[in-house]
N, C-alpha and C positions, 0 to 999 in steps of 0.2 A: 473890713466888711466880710461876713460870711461869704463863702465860694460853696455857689449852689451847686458847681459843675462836678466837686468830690462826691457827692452824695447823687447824682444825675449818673457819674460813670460807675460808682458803688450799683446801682439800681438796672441800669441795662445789661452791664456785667453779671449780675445775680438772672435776671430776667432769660440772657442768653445761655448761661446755663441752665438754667432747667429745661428753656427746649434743647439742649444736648441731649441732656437725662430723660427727656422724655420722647425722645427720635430713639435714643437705646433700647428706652425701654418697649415702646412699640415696635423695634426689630429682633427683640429678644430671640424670633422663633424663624430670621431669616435667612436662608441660609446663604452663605458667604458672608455673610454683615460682620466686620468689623468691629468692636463698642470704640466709641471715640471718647475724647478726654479734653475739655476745654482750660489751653493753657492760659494764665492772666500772667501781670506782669505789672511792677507798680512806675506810674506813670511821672514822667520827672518830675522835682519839686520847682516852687518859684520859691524866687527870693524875697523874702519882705522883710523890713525891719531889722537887717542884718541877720535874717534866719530864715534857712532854709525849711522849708513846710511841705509835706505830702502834698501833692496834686492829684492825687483818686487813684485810679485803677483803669488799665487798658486790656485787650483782648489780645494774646502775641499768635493766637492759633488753635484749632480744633489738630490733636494726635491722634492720628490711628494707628490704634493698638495691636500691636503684630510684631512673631516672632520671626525676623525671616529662614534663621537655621531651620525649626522646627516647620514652617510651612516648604521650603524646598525639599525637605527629607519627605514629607507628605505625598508631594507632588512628584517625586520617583518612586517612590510605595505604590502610588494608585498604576504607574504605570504598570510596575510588576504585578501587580494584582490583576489589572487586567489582562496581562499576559496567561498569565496561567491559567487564568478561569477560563479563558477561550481557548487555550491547549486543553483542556478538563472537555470542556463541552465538546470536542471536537471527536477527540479520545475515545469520549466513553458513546460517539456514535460510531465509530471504526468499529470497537469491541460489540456494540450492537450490529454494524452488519458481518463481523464475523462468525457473530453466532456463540453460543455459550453453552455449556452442559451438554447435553444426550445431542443437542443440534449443531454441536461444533463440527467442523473440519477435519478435525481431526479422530473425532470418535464417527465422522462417517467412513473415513478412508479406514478406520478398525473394521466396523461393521461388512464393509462391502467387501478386503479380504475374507473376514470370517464364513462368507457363504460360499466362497473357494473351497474352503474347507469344508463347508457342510454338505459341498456340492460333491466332494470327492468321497463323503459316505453315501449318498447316498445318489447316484449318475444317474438311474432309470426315472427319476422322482420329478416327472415335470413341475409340482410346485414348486418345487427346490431352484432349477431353472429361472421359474418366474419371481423368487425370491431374491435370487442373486440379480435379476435384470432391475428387481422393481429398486432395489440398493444404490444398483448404479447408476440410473435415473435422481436419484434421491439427491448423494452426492453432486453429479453434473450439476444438476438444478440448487442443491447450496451454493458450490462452486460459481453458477453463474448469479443467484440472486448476491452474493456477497457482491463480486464484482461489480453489480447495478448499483448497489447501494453506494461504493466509494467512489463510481461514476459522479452521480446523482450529489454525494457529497461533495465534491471536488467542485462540481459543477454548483452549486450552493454557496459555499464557502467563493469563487470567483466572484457571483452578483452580491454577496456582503463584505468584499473588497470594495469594489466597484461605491456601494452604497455608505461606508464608510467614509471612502476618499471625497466621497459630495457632502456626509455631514463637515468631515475637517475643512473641508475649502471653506463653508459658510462660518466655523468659526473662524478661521484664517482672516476672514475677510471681518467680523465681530474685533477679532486683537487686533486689526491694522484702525479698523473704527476708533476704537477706544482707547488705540495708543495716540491716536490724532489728537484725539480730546485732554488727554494727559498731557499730550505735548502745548496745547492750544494754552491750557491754563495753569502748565507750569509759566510761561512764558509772562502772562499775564497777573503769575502771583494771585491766582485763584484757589483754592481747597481746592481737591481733585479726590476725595477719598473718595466717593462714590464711584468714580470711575476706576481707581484700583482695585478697587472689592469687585467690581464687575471684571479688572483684567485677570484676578483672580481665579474667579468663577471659570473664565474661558482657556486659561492655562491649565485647571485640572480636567476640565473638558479636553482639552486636544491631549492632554498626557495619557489619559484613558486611552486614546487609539495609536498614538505616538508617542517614544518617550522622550521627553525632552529634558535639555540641561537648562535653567536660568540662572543668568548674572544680571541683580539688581544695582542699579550705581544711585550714591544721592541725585533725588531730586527729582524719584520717579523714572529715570530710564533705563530700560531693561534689554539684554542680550540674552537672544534667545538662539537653541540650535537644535537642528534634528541629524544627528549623528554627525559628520562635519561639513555640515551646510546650514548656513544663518538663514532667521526667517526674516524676510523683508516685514520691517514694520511702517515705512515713510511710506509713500506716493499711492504707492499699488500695493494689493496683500499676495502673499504667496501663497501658491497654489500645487496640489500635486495629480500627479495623474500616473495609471499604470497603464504600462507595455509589456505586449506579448514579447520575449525571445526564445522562441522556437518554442518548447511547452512550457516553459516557466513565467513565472510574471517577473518585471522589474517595474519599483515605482520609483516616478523624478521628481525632482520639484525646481519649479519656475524651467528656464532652457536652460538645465545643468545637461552634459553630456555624460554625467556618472551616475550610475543609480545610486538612491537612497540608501544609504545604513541604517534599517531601524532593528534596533534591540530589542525593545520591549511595547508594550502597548498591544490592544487587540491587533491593530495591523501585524505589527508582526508575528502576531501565532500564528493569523490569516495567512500569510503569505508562506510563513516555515510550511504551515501544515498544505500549500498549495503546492509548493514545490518538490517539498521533503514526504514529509509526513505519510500521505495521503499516496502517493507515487509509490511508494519502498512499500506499502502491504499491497499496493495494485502488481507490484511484480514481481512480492511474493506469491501471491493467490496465483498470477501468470505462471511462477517455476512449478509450482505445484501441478498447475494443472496442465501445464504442457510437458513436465516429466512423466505425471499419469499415464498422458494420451500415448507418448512413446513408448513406455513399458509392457504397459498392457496390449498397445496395437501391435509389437513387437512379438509379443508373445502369442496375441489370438492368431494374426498372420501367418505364422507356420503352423498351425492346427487345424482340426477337424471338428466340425461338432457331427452329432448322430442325424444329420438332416445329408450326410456325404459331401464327396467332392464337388467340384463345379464345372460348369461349363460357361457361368459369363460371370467375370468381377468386374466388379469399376470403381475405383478408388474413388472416396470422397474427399481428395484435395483437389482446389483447379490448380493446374500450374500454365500460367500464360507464358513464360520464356521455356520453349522447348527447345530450342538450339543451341544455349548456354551450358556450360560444364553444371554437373549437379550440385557440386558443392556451392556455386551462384546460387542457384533456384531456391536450396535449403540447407540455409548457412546455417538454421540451428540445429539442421538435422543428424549433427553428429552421423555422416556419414563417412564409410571407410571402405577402400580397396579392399573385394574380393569377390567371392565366388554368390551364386545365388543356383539355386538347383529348383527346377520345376519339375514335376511326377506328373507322366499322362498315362491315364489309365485308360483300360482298350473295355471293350463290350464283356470279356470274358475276367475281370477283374485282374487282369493282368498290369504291373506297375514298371514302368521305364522312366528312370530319371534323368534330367538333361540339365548341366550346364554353363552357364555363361559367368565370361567374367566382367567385373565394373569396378573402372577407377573414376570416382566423381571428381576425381580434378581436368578429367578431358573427356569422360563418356556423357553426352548430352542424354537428356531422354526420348529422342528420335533412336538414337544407340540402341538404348536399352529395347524400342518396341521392334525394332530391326532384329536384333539377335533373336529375341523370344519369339519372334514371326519366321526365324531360319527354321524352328523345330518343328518337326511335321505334325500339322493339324491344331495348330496355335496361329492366331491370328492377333497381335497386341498393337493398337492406334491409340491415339489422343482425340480424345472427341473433340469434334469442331467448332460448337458452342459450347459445353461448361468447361472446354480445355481439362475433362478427367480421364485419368488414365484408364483403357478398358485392357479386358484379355478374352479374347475368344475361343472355341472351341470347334472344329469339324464332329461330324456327326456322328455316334455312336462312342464318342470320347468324354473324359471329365480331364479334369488338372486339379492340380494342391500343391502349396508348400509345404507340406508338412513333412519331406524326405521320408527317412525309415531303409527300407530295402528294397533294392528292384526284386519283384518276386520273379522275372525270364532273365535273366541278364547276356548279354550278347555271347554268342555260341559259335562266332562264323569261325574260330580260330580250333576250334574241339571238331576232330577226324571222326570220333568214334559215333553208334548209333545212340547213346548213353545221352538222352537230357535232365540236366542239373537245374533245380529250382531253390531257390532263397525266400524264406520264408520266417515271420515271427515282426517283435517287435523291439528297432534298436534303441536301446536306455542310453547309450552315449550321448553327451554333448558333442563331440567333435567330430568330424568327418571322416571318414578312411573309407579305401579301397583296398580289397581283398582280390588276392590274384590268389587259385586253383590252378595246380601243376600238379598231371596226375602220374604215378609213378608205375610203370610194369602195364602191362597190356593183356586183355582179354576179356570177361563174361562178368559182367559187372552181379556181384554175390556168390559167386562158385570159382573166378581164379585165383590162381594162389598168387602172393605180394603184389595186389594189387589196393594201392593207396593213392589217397589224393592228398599232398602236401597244399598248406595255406599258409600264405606269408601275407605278411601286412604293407603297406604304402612304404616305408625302409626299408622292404626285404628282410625284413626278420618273420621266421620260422613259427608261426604263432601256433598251431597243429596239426600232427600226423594222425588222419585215420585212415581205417581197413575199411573199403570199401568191395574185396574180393571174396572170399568164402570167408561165411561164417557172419556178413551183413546180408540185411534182407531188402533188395531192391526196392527204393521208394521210401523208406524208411526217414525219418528228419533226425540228423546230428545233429548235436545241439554244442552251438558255436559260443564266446563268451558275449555278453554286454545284450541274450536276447535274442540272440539269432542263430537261424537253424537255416541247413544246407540239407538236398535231400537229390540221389541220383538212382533214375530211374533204370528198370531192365535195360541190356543193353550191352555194348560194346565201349570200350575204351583201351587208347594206343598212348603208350609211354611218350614222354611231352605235349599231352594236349592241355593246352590251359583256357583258364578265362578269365575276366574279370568280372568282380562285382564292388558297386557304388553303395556305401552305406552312408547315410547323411545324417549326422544329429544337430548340424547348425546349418537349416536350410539357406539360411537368409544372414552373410557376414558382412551386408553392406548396410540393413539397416534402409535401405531402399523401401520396400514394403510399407511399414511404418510410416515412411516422410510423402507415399504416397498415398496411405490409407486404405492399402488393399487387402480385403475381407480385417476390415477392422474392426475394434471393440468399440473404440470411439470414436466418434467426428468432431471435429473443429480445432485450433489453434492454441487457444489458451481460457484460461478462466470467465472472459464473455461467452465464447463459441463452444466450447466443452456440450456435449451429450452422448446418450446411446446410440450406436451408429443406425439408420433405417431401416436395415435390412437385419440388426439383432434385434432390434427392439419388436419388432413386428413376428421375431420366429423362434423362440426360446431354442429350437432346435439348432441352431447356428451358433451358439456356442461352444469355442472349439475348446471342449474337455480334451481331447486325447487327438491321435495322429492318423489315426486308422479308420475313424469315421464310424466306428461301432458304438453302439448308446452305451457299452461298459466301459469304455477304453477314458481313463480319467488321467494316463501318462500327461496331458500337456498343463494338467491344474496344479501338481509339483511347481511348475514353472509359475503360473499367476500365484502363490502362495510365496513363493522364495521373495518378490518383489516389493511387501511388505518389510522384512526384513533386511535390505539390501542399502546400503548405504549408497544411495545415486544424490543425494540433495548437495548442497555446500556445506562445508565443516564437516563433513563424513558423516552426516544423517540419516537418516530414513524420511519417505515421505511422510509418513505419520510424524515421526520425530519433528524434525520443521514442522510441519504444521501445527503440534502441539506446543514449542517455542513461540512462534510465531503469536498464540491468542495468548500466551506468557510476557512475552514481550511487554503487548498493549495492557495488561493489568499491571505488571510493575511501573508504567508508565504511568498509568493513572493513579497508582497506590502512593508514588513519588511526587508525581504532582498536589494529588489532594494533601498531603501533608504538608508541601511548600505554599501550599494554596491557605490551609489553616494558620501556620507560619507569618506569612504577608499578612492577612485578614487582622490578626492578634497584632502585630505591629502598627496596620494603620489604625486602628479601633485605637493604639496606644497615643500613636501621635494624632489623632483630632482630639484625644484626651485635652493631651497637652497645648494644643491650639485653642480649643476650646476656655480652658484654664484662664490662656493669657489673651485670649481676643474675645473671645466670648462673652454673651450677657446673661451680666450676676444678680438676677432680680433686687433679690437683699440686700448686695451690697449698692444698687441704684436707688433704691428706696432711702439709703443713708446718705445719699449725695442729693435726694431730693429732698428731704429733709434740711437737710445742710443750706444748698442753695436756698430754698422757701425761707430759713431765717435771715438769709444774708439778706434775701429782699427785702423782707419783712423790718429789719435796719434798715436799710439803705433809704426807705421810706419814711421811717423816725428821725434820719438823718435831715431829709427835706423838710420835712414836717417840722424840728426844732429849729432848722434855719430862717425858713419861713415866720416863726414866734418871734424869732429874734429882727429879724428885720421887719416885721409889724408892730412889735414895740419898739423899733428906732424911728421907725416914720412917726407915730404917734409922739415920743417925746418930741421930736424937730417939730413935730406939728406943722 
């Protein structure tokens, strides 16, 4: 008798494929969609009549179609993609807050020496003044808006850590979902392909921010890890969170006591460019600008500008520990054992210089305002609320470090009625003392072999002159390095001497600077950097030169050299650094965006190839519905004929 049931599993089997082909073909444009592939399988025969006979057609499984080589290479591509583009974007806002062309850092710190120079053609020229002030403003204020900005980024880049690690927990928590559901109808020998295509989706989702390794085993179960720590897929999903240590982040996951290893993924640009990145030009822009502030405060500190001497400074650093050795107070202050010389000038412009010594490994700054208060008419405390250093003056008096020459210099040891004055201006860098021993006795300009010998701080013989007949009382000799000696009408007796203080490095401790007194600049580093308030406010206070005359441009040599000077690390200049430094970040980004093109061009290749083998093939589904539509279209002819036949059996039996 006909077997209806060959032509019934012909017919449902045809039937069940075309909804395959036609579930494909409506996900053609889904993304993750898998195409699937309906396997059949021919179903055992019976035995009749001593022969074996087909018994139809069975259904063994819908395959979904997928490469895993080419989809795991995918899913570490997107990681490194993601990586990079978020090193890219991070990058190329550094290089935005550092500034670029005529606005960089580096062509400010050009500019604002350059009016050093333009300052030393032309010293009377108060635009010039406010030119070079308005520079160094200009500077400070890059300096400091750079700063804000890698603040501000740092501070950015934290809350889309932060907002990251809440997206991945919620996928986290999606793959523990859907690994359940995998597991529920593996178990149950149910199709599960919807759900892999979903764990799919959620595994290049978390690779984007993590990178991960998978190992798929038959049968749908999958080992997954984020650097060497597995992610819980059973009970509970895994979770990560980050931690402050000290300024850095670390993120964990679940109660691991080890932080996370991540490689690639935006987290970890996140976190490199949180730690690394983003820190290393915050304390580049800091050596820059706290080498600036030294330099240059160093320098204006012992000078004068054409506004003169002083009578009250007060340093614009607080220092709260004043009983502690100096080198505590200002461990970056690169200070050093020695001398510091202070110049009090009297009513009649008369100059005496006085000084102290300082070891910042045991002189506190109670020390230092004690010794500067031993000199008569100097009064030096630490104020009581900003904790800033001040220096005082008695009345009819100024002070300055700018050394130079005592123009009286002490006379108690000279017999004769003969007074010697020192006069001019010392061009040395280094300090000496000139001792006068005068030779032969009598009528200063009319005796005969009368000379004043002058030796140096070694007792070497530096020059003999004729101060007896044939010199004209009062007259100025002129000494080497700038300075002139000059002795008045008068008497002098064979061994009368004196000494005189020439100073061309007032300040060898470096002290001045770490306290910011009569300085160029105020504040600490690349936040706090400005014009100090007392320059900004008086162009006149700019100390060109030593002597406090509006011509006197000797001390702008000095702020001109410092351009020049190799003080940075690797033996730079500060321009030098700085102009590395915006070098740096564009090779960084020039190297990136090319590995960035690189990755891109790769994964565009493997969803190619994904695509190729998983993907839906309109065309080629159109031929499988075709295909299938005839099989039913049999399988229907099938019943149909059987049906004839067994309606003309009943009719002959009648």
């Amino acid at each position: 008798m006909p077997n209806f049931s060959i032509g019934l599993s012909a017919l449902r089997t045809s039937q069940f494929a075309l909804e395959v082909v036609s579930n494909n073909i409506s996900n053609a444009n889904t993304d993750g969609y898998h195409r699937r592939r309906l396997s059949m399988e021919s179903t055992p025969p019976n035995y009749t009549g001593g022969f074996r006979v087909g018994n139809g057609v069975t259904i063994s499984g819908i395959t979904r179609i997928r490469d895993q080589v080419t989809e795991s290479s995918l899913t570490s591509v997107i990681s490194d993609s993601n990586d990079v583009e978020q090193l890219l974007t991070i990058e190329r806002k550094i290089e935005s807050a550092l500034l670029t062309g005529d606005n960089s850092v580096g062509r400010q710190l050009d500019q604002f020496f350059a009016e050093f120079t333009n300052l030393s053609a032309s010293p009377n020229e108060p635009a010039q003044r406010s030119a070079l002030l308005e520079t160094g403003k200009q500077l400070s204020g890059g300096l400091r808006d750079a700063a804000q900005q890698l603040t501000e980024l740092k501070n950015n880049v934290r809350l889309q850590i932060e907002n990251e690690i809440e997206l991945l927990n919620g996928d986290l928590q999606e793959l523990r979902d859907v690994s359940f559901e995998i597991f529920k109808f593996s178990a149950q020998d149910i199709e599960r392909n919807n759900e892999l295509d979903q764990r799919d989706a959620v595994l290049n989702r978390i690779a984007e921010v993590v990178g991960i390794s998978r190992n798929e085993q038959p049968g749908g179960q999958l080992h997954l890890t984020i650097g060497h720590h597995s992610i819980e897929q059973g009970s509970h999903p895994s979770s990560l969170s980050v931690v402050e240590a000290g300024e850095q982040l670390e993120v964990y996951l679940d109660d691991s006591d080890r932080p996370l290893s991540i490689e690639t993924g935006r987290l970890s640009a996140l976190v490199e460019a949180y730690n690394e990145i983003i820190p290393a030009f915050e304390e580049k822009l800091d050596q820059i600008a706290g080498q600036l502030i030294q330099s240059v405060n160093t320098v204006h500190s012992t000078g004068i500008g054409s506004a003169g001497s002083f009578t009250n400074l007060v340093g614009n650093v607080n220092v709260s520990d004043t009983d502690v050795p100096l080198s505590e107070v200002f461990p970056e202050g690169d200070l050093t054992a020695g001398e510091l010389t202070l110049s009090v000038i009297d009513a009649n412009g008369d100059r005496q210089t006085h000084v102290i010594s300082i070891d910042p490994d045991v002189d506190t700054l109670e020390d230092v305002a004690s010794q500067l208060t031993g000199i008569l008419g100097i009064t030096a405390s630490i104020r009581a609320v900003s904790n800033q250093f001040q220096i005082t003056t008695g009345a009819d008096l100024e002070f300055n470090f700018a050394g130079g020459v005592e123009t009286n210099p002490d006379l108690s040891l000279f017999t004769g009625t003969s007074v010697a004055t020192v006069s001019g201006t010392y061009t040395a860098d280094t300090n000496e003392t000139l001792t006068v021993q005068i030779e032969g006795t009598g009528q200063v300009g009319s005796a005969a072999s009368l000379f004043a010998n002058i030796y140096s701080s070694s007792g070497a013989l530096l020059t003999r002159v004729n101060v007896g007949d044939g010199y004209e009382a009062g007259s100025a000799i002129e000494l080497d390095d700038g300075v002139e000696i000059a002795f008045s009408a008068g008497t002098m007796n064979d061994g009368d001497e004196f000494s005189t203080r020439l100073t061309g490095e007032p300040d060898q401790t470096g002290i001045l600077a770490a306290l910011g007194i009569n300085a160029f600049f105020s504040g600490t580093d690349a936040h706090s950097i400005r014009v100090d308030a007392s320059v900004a406010t008086n162009p006149d206070r700019i100390a060109t030169g030593r002597s406090g005359e509006a011509a006197d441009t000797s001390n702008l040599a000095h702020f001109i050299a410092i351009d020049d000077t190799a003080l940075m690390p690797g033996g730079r200049t500060i321009g030098q650094f700085a102009s590395e430094m915006g070098t740096e970040i564009g090779f960084e980004i020039n190297s990136n965006t090319a590995l960035s093109t690189s990755l891109t061009t790769f994964q565009l290749r493997l969803e190619t190839e994904r695509d190729a083998k998983s993907g839906v093939d309109l065309n080629e589904e159109l031929v499988y519905l075709q295909e299938y539509q005839k099989s039913y279209e049999a399988a229907v002819r099938i019943i149909q004929a059987t049906d004839e036949m067994l309606t003309e059996l009943f009719r002959i039996i009648g």
